[in-house]
Structure formats: C-alpha cells, structure tokens
N, C-alpha and C positions, 0 to 999 in steps of 0.2 A: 265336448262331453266332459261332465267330470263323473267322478266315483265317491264324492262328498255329500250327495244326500244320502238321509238317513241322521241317527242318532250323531250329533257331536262327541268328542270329546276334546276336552280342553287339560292338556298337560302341563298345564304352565307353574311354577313355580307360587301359587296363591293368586288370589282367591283358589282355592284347590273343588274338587267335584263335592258336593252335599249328597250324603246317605238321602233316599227317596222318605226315609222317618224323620228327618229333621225338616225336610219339606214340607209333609205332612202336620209336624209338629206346630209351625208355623202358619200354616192354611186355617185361621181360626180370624172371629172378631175379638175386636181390641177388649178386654178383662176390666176387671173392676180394678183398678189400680192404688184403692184406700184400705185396704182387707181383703183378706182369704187367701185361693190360693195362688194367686201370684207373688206372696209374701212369702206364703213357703218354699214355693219354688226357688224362688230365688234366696235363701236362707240354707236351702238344701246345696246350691253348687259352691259355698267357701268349701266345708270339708274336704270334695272332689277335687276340686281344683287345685287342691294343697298336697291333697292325693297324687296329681298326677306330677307336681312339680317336686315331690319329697320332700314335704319342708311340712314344720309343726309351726312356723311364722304367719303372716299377715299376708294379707293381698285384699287389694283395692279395685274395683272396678270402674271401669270410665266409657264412656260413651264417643267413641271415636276410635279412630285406626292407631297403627304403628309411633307415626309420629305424636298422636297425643299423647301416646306412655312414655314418649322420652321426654317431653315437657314434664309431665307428672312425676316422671323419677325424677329429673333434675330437681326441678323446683323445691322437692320436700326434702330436701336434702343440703344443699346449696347458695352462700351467699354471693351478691356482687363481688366481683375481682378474685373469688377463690379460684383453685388451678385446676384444670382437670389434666390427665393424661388421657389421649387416645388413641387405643390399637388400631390400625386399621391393616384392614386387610380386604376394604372394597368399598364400593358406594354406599354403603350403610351405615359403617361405623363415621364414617366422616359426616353422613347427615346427620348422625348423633352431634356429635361435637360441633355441628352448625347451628342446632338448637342451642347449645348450652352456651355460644358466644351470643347470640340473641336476648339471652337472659343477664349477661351483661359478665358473665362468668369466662377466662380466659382461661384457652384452651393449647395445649402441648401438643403435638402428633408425630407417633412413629410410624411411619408410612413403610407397611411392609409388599407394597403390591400387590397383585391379583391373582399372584399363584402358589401364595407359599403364607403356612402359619406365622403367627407371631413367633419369634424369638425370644425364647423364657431368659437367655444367658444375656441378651441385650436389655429387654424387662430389668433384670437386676442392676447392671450396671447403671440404668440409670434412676432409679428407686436409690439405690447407694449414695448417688450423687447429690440427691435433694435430702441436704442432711437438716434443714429445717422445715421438713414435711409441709412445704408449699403445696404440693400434691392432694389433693383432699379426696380425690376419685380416680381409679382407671373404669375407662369407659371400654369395654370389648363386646365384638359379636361373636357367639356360639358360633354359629353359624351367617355367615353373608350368605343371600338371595342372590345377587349381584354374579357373586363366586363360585359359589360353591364352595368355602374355605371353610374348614370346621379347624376351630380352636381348641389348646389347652386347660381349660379352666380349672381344674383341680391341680394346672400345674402353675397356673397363675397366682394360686390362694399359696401355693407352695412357696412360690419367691418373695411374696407379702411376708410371710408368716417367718424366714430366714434371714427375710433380709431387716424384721420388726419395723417392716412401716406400715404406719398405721389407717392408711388409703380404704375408702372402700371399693369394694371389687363389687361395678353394676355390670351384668352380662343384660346383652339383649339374645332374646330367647325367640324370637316371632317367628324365624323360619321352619325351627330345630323344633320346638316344643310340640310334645305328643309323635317323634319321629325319632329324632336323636337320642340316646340316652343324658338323661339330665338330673341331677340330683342335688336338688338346692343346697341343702343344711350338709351333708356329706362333703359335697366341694367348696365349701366353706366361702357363696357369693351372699353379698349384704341384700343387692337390692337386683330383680331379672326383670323385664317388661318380657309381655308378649302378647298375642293378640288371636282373635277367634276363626280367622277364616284361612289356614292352613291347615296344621295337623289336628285342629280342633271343628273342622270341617261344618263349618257356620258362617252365613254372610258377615261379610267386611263390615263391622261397624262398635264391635264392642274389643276394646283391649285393655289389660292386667298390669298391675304391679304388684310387685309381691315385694318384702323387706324385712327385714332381721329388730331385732331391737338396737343394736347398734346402731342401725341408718336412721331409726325411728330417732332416737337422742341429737343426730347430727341437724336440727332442723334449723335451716339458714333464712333467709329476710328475703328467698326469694317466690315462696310459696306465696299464693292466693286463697281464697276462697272457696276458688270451683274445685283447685287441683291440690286440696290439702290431703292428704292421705288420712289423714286423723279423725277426722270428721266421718268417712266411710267407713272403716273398720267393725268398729260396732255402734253404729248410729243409735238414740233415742227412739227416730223414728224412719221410719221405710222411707223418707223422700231423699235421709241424706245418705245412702246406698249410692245415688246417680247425683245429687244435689238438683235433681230436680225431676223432668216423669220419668220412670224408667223404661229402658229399651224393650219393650213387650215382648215382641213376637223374637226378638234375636234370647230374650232368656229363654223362650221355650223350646227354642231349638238347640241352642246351647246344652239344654237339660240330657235331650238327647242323645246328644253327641258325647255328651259323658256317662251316659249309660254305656254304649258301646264301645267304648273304649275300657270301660272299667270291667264290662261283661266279655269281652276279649282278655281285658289285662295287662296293665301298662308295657311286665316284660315283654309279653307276645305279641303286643304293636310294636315291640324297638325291634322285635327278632325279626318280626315280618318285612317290615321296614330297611331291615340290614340285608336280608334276602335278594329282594327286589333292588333295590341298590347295586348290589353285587352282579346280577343280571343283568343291568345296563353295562355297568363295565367291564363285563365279559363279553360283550358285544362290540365294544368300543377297543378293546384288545385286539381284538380280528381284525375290528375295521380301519383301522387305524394303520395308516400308512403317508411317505414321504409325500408333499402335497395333497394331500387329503382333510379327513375328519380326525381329531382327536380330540381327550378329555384336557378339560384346564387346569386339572394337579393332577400333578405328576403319582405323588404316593397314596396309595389306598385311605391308609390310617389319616390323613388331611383333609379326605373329601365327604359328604353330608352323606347320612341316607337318606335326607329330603327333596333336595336338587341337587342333579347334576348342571355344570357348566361345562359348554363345547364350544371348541373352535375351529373353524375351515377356512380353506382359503379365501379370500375377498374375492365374488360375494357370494359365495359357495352357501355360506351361513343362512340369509337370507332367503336363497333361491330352494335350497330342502326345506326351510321352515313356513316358506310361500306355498311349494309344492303339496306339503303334507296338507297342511289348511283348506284348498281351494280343490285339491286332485282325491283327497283323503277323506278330510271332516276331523283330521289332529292339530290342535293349536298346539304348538310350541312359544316357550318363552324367547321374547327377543333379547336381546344382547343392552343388558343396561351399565352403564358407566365404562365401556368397551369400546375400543378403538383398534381397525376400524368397525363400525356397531355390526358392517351387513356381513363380518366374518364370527360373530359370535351369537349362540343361541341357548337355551336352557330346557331339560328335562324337569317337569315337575312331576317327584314317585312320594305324592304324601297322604297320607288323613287316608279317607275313602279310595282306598288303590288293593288291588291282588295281580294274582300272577297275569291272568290272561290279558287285562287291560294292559301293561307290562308287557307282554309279549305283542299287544297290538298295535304300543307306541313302537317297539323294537321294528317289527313287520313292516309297519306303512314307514320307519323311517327307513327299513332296509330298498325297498320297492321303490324309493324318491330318491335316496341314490343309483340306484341302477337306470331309471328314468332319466335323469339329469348328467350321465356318466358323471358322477362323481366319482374321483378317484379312491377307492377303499376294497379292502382286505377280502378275503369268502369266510365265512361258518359263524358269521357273527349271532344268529339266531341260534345256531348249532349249539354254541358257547353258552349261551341263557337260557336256554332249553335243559343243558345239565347242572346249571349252576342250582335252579327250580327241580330238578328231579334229584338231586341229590340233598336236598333241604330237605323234601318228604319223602324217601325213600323209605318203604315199610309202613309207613301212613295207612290208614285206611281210605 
C-alpha cells in the first residue's frame, strides 16, 4: 500500500512548482513570431526583470539553462589566458570555473567547503596579493543549490572597493533570484546570471545576464556570435533578442510569472520567502539530534531562503527522501556533490510555495521519520506552526 496517490508535489530545489497561470499561459499554439504581440511581450519583460533584480543596467536573454549563462557571462567579458578567482562554496561555483577553464581562461579557486560562507578577510588578503591585477573576475554563487550557502555579496563589492582592485564581481544568482534578497546596482555586482525556472517559477529552458557598463567595456576575444551580449540588448530587429526563433511559449509564461511576483511585490516574496524558511528550521531545531537529521549550516544568517540542505546519517538521507516520494507523493532533492550522496538531501521552499505546502513538506517529512525510526527530536511541526503564526498574527 502506499499513501502516494493523488496530487504530487515536487519539493526540490528547481525546476520549482509552476502557478496553474503560467500553465495556462502556455497551453496556446505556436504565435506569429515576425510582428505583433509576441514582440510586445516580449519587449514588455526587460523593464520587469530589471525590476526584480534592482538594477537600472542591461540584461540579455538566452535560450538555455544555468550553464548557458555562465558561458554567456564569461565569454562577453573575457579573454584567453585572463585569470579568474573562484569562491566556492559548492558544486556550482566550481562548475562555474569549469566553464571558464573551457574557454581557455585560467582559473584561481578558494575552496571554502560545503558548510560555511566565503571568507571576506581571506577575499582580501588575497586581492592584496595580486598586485598586478591578474585577476580580471571573482566568480561567486549567491546562493549554491548544492548547499544551501548563501554568500556575502555587498560584502564582497566591499573588499573590491578597499582593497581598489579592479576585478569584476559576477554573482550567479539562479537559485536566490526572486527568493533571496538581491539587489544588483546597490551591492555594486558587474555582471549576475540566472535563470527562469526557480524563483521565476517557469519551465527550465530560458536563462539571464544582466551587466553593468563596466563589464559591458571589458569585452575580451572570447565572445562569439550567438553569446555576444551586445547584439541582444537592443536589437534592430526582434530575431536578434534570441539570434534566432525565440522561446514562444516559455516567454508567455514567463510574462506571467512576473506579473505575480510584481502583483505580490518583490518585498513581500523575500518576506514570504524568509518566513517559510524560518519554518523549516524551526523544525529542523527540534528535530535535530546526536545521530540523527540536521541542517548543513550551522548559522541562520549563511543559509538560503530558497533551499535548504540536510544531512543524516548514511543512508538515513536516502531512505526519508525514498520514503516521502513513494509512501507520500513528496520529492525531495537528492544530495548533489555530497559525500556520502545517500546521507544528504535538499528542501526546495521557492517561487510558487505558501504556508501550507510548507507545513505539508514538514508533515510527510515528520511522518517518514517516525516510520523509518529515524532518530529525531519531538515539536518539530509545533516549532513551524508558531514560527507561521507569529508572521501573521493579527492578519486578517
């Protein structure tokens, strides 16, 4: 017997759930794609998008995932043999810096691990050291998927700016954006990539660059044709938006999805966002005991309000995250770049998320440990239950 029919839900850390209007949006034939309004549509999401990332700069769209925006950023930015620095702080930033050794660009890495932010006072030190500004980019992630690491970034622009080198600061933004608070031009990053089917709660296939004018002047010999930034910004004409047909039905749902975010309101998705957050890990408080389940950063102020990362004992991980899927109808995220894989798992709380869905990943993962006798804590629901009523208390 299971208890797994019925409605899915898929908690994973992205692709994240799609609004039933962006679905909708989408359930259409293919438009005229030489005039009308698919030209406006699509004309209409730069301002929004600029909107949601606070930036009065540029952004460029592209037709592909995560990885195509760090080619894209790299490239238009970048020559052979220039340096880059890269933070990591998980499997993501390092696949960053995997692209940019591909493109023939050599690459620096300070390897901070999987449970702890970059080091701004180490940042410096060695910024200091490269007194011939070999360094041409730090490469950081907002946020790692991977992690759940949420980084400094306005404190990163801070050790640039002290220490006057002249690097440019590219943040990837793919898991954070429309979840995290993010604030382009304010935290003073040159160039952010991100991508649409997280907290922009749209299928997997269109992702962003955004850039400053400064990055814009940096243009190195290793851009191309498809992935020049320059060319899309304000095209002649509507083909060179995508450089070639553009993604139909993902721009209509995209439209969407920035309606609703912006008729909600960027604050009150970071507020909602930071709520629900807070609810997992006031559960993960409770639950959390010696051989058991715990969260994978330690300090509040380090971890995402997008995903959480957990770890149990080997293969503890696994076997709750088997259990909820098969016994439930809850995916959880599996444990990527984590050793070993079947003790780590991931909470996706992004895009299309409220309380009760949140209370329902909490529930069916409270129910899978007591199933599985995992060893953990009592009131963990108790814990999220006030964390969510003291958010709206006096509400209507």
């Amino acid at each position: 017997m299971s208890l797994a029919n019925g409605r899915a839900y898929l908690a994973i850390p992205g692709p994240s759930v799609m609004p039933d209007a962006v679905l909708q949006a989408m359930n259409r034939a293919s438009p005229n794609i030489y005039e009308g309004e698919l030209h406006d549509l699509t004309r209409s999401l730069i301002p929004d998008l600029k909107t949601i990332a606070r930036t009065e700069h540029n952004v460029a769209i592209y037709i592909g995932n995560g990885h195509a925006a760090w080619e894209a950023a790299l490239s238009n930015v970048l020559s052979r043999d220039d340096t880059v620095l890269v933070l990591a702080t998980g499997l993501f930033c390092v696949g960053w810096g995997e692209v940019a050794k591909g493109l023939g660009v050599n690459v620096q890495t300070i390897d901070y691990g999987n449970t702890e932010p970059v080091d701004l006072d180490q940042l410096a030190a060695v910024l200091k050291a490269d007194t011939d500004h070999k360094i041409k980019a730090i490469l950081a992630v907002h946020v790692d998927t991977s992690t759940s690491v949420k980084n400094d970034v306005p404190g990163m622009r801070r050790v640039l700016d002290e220490v006057k080198h002249p690097a440019l600061l590219m943040v990837d933004c793919i898991a954070s954006f429309g979840c995290d608070r993010f604030e382009m031009d304010a935290w003073g990053v040159d160039v952010m990539v991100t991508a649409c089917q997280k907290g922009l709660m749209t299928p997997a296939g269109i992702s962003f660059v955004y850039f400053n004018d400064k990055a814009n002047a940096a243009q190195g010999d290793c851009v191309t044709a498809y992935w020049d930034w320059r060319k899309r910004i304000n095209p002649e004409v509507y083909f060179m938006y995508f450089y070639g047909t553009a993604p139909t039905h993902h721009l209509y749902g995209l439209r969407v999805a920035l309606d609703l975010i912006l008729a909600e309101g960027v604050e009150s998705v970071w507020d909602r966002h930071a709520i629900l957050a807070n609810a997992v890990w006031a559960a993960f408080d409770k639950w959390s005991v010696p051989g058991g389940i715990a969260l994978n950063i330690a300090k509040p102020e380090n971890r995402s309000h997008a995903v959480t990362s957990c770890v149990a004992t080997s293969p503890d991980g696994d076997r709750l995250r088997q259990w909820c899927e098969h016994q439930a109808g809850l995916t959880l995220g599996i444990g990527l770049g984590r050793s070993p894989s079947d003790a780590y798992f991931r909470i996706g709380h992004m895009g299309h998320v409220n309380a009760h869905m949140i209370m329902g990943v909490l529930g069916t993962m409270e129910a899978g440990l007591k199933a599985l006798d995992i060893p953990h804590g009592d009131g963990g629901l108790a814990a999220a239950v006030m964390v969510i009523a003291n958010a709206t208390r006096g509400a209507a």
